[in-house]
C-alpha positions as CSV (number, residue, x, y, z in Angstrom):
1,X,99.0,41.4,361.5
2,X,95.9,39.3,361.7
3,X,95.0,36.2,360.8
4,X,92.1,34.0,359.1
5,X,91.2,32.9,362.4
6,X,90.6,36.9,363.7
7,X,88.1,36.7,360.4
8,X,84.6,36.1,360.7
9,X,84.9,34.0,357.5
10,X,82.3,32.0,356.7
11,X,82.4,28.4,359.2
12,X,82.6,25.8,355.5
13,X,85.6,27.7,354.4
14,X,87.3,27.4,357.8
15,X,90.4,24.7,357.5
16,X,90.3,24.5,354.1
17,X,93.4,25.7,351.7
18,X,93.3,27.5,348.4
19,X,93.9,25.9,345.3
20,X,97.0,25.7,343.5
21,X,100.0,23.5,342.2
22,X,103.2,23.9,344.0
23,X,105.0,26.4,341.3
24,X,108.7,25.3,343.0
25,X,111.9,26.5,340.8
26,X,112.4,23.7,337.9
27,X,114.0,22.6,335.0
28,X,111.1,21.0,333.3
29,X,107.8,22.0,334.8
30,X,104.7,19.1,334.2
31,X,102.7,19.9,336.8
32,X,100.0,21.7,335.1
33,X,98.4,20.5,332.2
34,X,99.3,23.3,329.9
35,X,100.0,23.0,326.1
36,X,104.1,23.1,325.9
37,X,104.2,24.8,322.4
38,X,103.8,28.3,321.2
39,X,101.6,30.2,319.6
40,X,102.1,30.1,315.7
41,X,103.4,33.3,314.9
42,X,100.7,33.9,312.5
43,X,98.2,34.2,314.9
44,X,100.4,36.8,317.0
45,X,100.4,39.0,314.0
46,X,97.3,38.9,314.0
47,X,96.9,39.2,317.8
48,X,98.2,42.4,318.1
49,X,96.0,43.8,315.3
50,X,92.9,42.6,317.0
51,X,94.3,43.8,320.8
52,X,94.8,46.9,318.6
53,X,91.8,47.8,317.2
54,X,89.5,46.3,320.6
55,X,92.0,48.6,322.9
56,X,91.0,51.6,320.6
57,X,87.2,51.1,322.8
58,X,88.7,51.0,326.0
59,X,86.8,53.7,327.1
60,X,83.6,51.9,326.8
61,X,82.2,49.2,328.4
62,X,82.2,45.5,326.1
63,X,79.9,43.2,324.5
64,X,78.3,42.2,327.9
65,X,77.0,39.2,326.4
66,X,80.0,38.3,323.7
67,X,78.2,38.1,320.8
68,X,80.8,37.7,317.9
69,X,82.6,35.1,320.3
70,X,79.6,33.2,321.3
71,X,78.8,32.6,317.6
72,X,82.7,31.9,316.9
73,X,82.8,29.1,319.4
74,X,79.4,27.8,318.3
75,X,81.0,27.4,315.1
76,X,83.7,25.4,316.1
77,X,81.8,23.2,318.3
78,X,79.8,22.2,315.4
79,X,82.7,22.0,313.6
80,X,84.4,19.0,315.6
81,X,81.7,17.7,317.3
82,X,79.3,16.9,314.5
83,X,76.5,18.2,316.4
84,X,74.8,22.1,315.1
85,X,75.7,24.3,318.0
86,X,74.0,27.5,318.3
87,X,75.2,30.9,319.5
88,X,72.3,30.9,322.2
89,X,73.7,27.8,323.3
90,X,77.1,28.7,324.1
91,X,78.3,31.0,327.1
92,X,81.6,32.2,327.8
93,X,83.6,33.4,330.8
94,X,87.2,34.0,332.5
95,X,88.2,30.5,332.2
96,X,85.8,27.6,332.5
97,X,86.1,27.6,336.5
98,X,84.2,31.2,336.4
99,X,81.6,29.4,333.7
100,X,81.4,27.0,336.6
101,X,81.3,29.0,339.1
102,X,78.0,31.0,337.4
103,X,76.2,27.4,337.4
104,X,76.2,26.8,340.5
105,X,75.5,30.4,341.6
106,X,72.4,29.8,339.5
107,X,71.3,26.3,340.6
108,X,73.5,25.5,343.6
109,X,73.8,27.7,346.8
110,X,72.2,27.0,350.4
111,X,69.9,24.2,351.3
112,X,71.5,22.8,347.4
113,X,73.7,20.0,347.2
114,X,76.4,19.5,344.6
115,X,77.5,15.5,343.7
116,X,80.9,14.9,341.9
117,X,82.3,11.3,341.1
118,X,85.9,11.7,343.4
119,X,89.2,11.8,343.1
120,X,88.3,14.5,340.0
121,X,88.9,18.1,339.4
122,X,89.4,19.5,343.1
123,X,88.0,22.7,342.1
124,X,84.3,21.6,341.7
125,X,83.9,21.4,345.9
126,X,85.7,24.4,346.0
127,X,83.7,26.2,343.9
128,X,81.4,24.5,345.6
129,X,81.9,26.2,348.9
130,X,82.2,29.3,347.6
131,X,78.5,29.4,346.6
132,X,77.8,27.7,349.6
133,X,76.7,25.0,347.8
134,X,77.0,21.5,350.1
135,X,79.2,18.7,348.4
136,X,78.6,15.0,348.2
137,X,81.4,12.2,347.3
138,X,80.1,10.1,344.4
139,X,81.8,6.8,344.3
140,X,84.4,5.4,341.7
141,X,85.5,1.7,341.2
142,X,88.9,1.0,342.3
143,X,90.3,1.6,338.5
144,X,89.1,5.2,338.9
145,X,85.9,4.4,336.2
146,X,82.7,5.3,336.9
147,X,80.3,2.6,337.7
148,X,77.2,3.5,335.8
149,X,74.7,1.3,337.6
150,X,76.0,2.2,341.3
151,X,76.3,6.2,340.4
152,X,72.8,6.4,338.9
153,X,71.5,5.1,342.2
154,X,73.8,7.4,344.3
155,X,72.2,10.1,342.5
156,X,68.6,8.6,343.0
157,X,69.5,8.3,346.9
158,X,71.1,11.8,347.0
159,X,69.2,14.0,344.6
160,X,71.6,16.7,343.9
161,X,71.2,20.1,342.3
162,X,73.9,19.9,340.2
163,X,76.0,16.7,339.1
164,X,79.8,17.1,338.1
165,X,81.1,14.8,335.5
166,X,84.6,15.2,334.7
167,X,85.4,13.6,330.9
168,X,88.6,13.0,330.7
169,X,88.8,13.2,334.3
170,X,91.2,15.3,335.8
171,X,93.5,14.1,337.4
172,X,92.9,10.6,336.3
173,X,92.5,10.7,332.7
174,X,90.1,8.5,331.5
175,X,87.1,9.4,329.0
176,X,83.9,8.6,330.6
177,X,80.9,6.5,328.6
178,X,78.6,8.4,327.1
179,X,76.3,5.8,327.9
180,X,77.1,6.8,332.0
181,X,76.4,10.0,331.5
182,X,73.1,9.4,330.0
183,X,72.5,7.2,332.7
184,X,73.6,9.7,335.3
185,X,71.2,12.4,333.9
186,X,68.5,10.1,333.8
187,X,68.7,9.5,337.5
188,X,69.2,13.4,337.9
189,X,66.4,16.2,338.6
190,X,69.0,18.8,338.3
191,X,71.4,20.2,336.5
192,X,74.5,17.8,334.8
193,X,77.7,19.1,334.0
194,X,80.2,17.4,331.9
195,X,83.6,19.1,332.5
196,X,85.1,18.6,328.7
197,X,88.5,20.5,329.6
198,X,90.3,18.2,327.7
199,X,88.2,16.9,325.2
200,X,90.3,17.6,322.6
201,X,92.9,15.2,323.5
202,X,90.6,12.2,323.4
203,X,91.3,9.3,321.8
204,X,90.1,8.3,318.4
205,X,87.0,7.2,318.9
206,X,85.7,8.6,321.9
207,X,82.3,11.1,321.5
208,X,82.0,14.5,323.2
209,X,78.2,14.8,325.0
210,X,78.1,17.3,323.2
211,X,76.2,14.7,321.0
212,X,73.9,14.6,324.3
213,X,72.4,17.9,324.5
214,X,69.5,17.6,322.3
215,X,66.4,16.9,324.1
216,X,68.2,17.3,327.1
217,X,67.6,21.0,328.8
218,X,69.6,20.1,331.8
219,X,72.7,19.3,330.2
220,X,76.0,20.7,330.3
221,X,79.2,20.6,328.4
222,X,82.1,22.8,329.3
223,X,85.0,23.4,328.0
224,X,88.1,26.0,327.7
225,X,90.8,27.4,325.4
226,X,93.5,27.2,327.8
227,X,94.4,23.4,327.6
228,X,94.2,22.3,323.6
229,X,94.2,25.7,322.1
230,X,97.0,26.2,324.6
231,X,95.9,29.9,325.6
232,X,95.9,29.2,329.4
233,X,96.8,32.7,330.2
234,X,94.0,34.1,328.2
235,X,91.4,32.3,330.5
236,X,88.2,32.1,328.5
237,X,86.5,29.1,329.4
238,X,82.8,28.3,327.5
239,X,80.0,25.9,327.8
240,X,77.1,24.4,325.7
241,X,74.1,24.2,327.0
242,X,70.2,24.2,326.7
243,X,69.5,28.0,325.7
244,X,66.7,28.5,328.9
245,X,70.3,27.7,331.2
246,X,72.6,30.4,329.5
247,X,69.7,32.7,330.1
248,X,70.1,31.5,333.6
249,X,73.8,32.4,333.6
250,X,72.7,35.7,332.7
251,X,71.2,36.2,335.9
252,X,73.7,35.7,338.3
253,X,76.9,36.9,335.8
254,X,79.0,40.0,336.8
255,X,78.3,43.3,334.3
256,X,80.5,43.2,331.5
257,X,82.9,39.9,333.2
258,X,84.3,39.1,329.9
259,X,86.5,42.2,329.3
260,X,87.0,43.6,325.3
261,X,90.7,42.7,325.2
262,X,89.7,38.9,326.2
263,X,86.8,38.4,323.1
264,X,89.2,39.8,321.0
265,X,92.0,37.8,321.4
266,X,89.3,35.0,321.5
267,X,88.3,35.8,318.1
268,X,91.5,36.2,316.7
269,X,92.5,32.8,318.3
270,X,89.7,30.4,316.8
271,X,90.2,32.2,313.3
272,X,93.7,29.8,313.6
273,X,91.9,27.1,315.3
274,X,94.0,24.6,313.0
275,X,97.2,25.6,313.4
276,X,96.3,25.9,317.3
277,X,95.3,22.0,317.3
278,X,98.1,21.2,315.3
279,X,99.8,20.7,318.5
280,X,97.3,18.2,319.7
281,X,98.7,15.2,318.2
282,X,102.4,15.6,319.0
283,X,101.3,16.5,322.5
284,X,99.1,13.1,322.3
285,X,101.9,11.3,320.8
286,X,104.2,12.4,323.9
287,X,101.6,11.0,326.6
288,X,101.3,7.3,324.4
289,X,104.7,7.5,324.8
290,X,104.8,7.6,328.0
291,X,101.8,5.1,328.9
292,X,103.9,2.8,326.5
293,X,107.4,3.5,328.1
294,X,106.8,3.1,332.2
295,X,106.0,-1.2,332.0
296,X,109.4,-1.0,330.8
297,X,110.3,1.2,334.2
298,X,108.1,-1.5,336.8
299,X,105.2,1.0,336.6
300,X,101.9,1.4,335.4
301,X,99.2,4.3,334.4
302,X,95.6,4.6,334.2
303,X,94.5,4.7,330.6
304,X,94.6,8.2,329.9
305,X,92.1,10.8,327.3
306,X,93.9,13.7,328.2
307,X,97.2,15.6,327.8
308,X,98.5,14.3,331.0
309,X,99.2,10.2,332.8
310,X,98.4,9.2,335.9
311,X,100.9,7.0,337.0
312,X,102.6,4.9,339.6
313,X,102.4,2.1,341.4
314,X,104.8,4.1,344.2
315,X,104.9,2.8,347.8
316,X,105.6,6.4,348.7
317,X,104.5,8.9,346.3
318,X,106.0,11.9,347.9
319,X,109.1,10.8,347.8
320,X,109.0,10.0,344.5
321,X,108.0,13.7,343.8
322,X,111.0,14.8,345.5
323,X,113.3,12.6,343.8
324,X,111.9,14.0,340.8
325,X,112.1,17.1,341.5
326,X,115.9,16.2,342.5
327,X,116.0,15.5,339.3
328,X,114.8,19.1,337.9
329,X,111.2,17.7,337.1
330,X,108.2,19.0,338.5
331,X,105.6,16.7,338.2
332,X,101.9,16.9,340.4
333,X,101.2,15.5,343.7
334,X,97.5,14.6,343.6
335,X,97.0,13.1,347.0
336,X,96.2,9.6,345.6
337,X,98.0,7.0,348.1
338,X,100.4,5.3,345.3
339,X,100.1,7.7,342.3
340,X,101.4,10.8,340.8
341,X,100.2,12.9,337.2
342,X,103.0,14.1,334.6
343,X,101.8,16.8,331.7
344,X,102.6,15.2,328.2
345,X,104.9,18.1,326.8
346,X,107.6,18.2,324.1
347,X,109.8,15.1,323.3
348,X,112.6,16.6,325.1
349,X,110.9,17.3,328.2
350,X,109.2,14.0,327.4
351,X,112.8,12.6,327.1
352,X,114.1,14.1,330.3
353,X,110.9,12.9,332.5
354,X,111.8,9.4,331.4
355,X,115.4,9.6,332.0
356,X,114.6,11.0,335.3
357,X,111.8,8.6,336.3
358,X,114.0,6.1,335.2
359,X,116.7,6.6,337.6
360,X,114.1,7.3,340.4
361,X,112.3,4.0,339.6
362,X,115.7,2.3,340.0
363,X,117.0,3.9,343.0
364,X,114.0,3.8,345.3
365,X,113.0,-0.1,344.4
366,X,112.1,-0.9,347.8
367,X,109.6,2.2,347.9
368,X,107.7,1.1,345.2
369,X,104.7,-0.8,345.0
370,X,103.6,-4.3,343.9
């Protein structure tokens, strides 16, 4: 047996590791960011009728450029964002990592430089890599925020191809400004993705830059069905976007990637799209819950947007991890010195992350921080 060092793999994927959350045996599993409820059971009727009727086609190739879907999910985008969202607009793939994937195959690559405001979704220098695209660190106050001022100039200094702008960030959880993003793009020559994965689970108040995109061709908004609409195994990611940059996408995307079965379920899906987000309040509800329970546990968490809460102060974070895992709860590592990230799911998992982290917090006082 060989191994990747017998491989004449490519020298900036040498060392690194693939992506991936530790799937260890669990009671409760929070590790991942998924939506914890089921599909309504009217939309699996109607499922299977629409899985049906596309696997009667099989035999021929699909929609290479998702037509009916693109328009669907231009619909709802104007919908909830209050902005009109064209079909030409919108572009869909397998999950929004391949959607990101296709941008920077079409603006990143060698002698192109890709700029992302770290610790954020580890997947954006991966993908990075992939298309050989070289990475740059942006910079992040302390609290994890974005400085506007200091980022525009990093950008200035820089000059990337592409800029990544995770809002909520992953795995922090904060919405950013949209007056930082306008600031970022500004300073930008190329192309500005905001990564909108879990834009649904904003708090009130906070815009989507989806609001952004007019008058601005270089602009990006992505977003996915696996997080909100809780579909994670469908994988069908989207964006919004400039029309000239979805015929961009056109150039460098696979024939036929988005595979008949996929847009139909698609379809089917945002037909339900409010009994899908029903679920986003009570999954909301669980993550205030848990921001407002851990002062009363000696810790803290950075004020969080999405379905999930950074939290901590630990003086040892794996550990901590451990115990909770001791404890039958899986819960995400990051790698941030101090910190670890729990998925908001139902209110008994909810209920048995507490119980657990309470015991944890108690027993291992002397690793925890100030």
């Amino acid at each position: 047996m060989g191994s990747l060092e017998d491989l004449p793999l490519r020298p900036e994927l040498r060392g690194r590791t693939p992506y991936g959350a530790p799937q260890v045996p669990a009671r409760y599993r929070l590790n991942t960011n998924e939506n914890p409820h089921p599909l309504p059971d009217e939309l699996l009727v109607d499922l299977g009728a629409a899985l049906g009727h596309a696997a009667l086609d099989l035999n021929r190739y699909p929609d290479r450029d998702a037509v009916a879907l693109r328009a669907d999910l231009a619909a709802y985008l104007s919908r909830t964002s209050g902005e009109a969202v064209e079909p030409a607009q919108v572009w869909a793939a397998n999950g929004s990592n391949e959607v990101l994937q296709q941008v920077l195959q079409a603006f990143g690559g060698a002698d192109r430089t890709a700029l992302g405001f770290t610790p954020s979704y580890s997947m954006h220098p991966l993908i990075s890599a992939g298309t050989g695209t070289a990475w740059v660190d942006g910079h992040r106050r302390a609290d994890f925020t974005i400085d506007a001022v200091a980022a525009a100039a990093q950008v200035r200094e820089v000059a990337p191809d592409v800029v990544f702008v995770t809002s909520p960030n992953n795995p922090t959880g904060t919405a950013v400004a949209l007056e930082t993003i306008t600031d970022i793009y500004d300073a930008s020559s190329g192309v500005v993705v905001v990564d909108e994965a879990y834009a649904e689970f904003a708090r009130a108040g906070t815009p989507s830059a989806l609001t952004l995109l007019p008058g601005r061709p270089r602009l990006v908004v992505s977003r996915t069905m696996s997080k909100a609409f809780g579909m994670a195994g469908l994988r069908l990611g989207y964006l919004a976007a400039d029309p000239a940059v979805v015929d961009a996408l056109q150039l460098v995307r696979l024939p036929y990637h988005l595979s008949s079965l996929t847009q139909a379920a698609a379809c089917a899906a945002l037909a339900h799209t409010d009994a899908l987000l029903a679920t986003v309040d009570a999954v909301k509800a669980q993550r205030d819950r848990i921001v407002e329970t851990l002062p009363s546990i000696g810790l803290t968490s950075v004020p969080s947007d999405a379905n999930f809460v950074l939290f901590g102060r630990f003086g040892d974070a794996s550990a901590a991890w451990q115990a909770l895992l001791d404890h039958g709860v899986l819960v995400r590592d990051v790698g941030l010195p101090g910190w670890l990230r729990v998925t908001a799911g139902t209110a008994a998992e909810t209920d048995a992350f507490l119980t657990a982290l309470g015991e944890v917090a108690r027993d291992h006082r002397t690793s925890l921080g100030d």
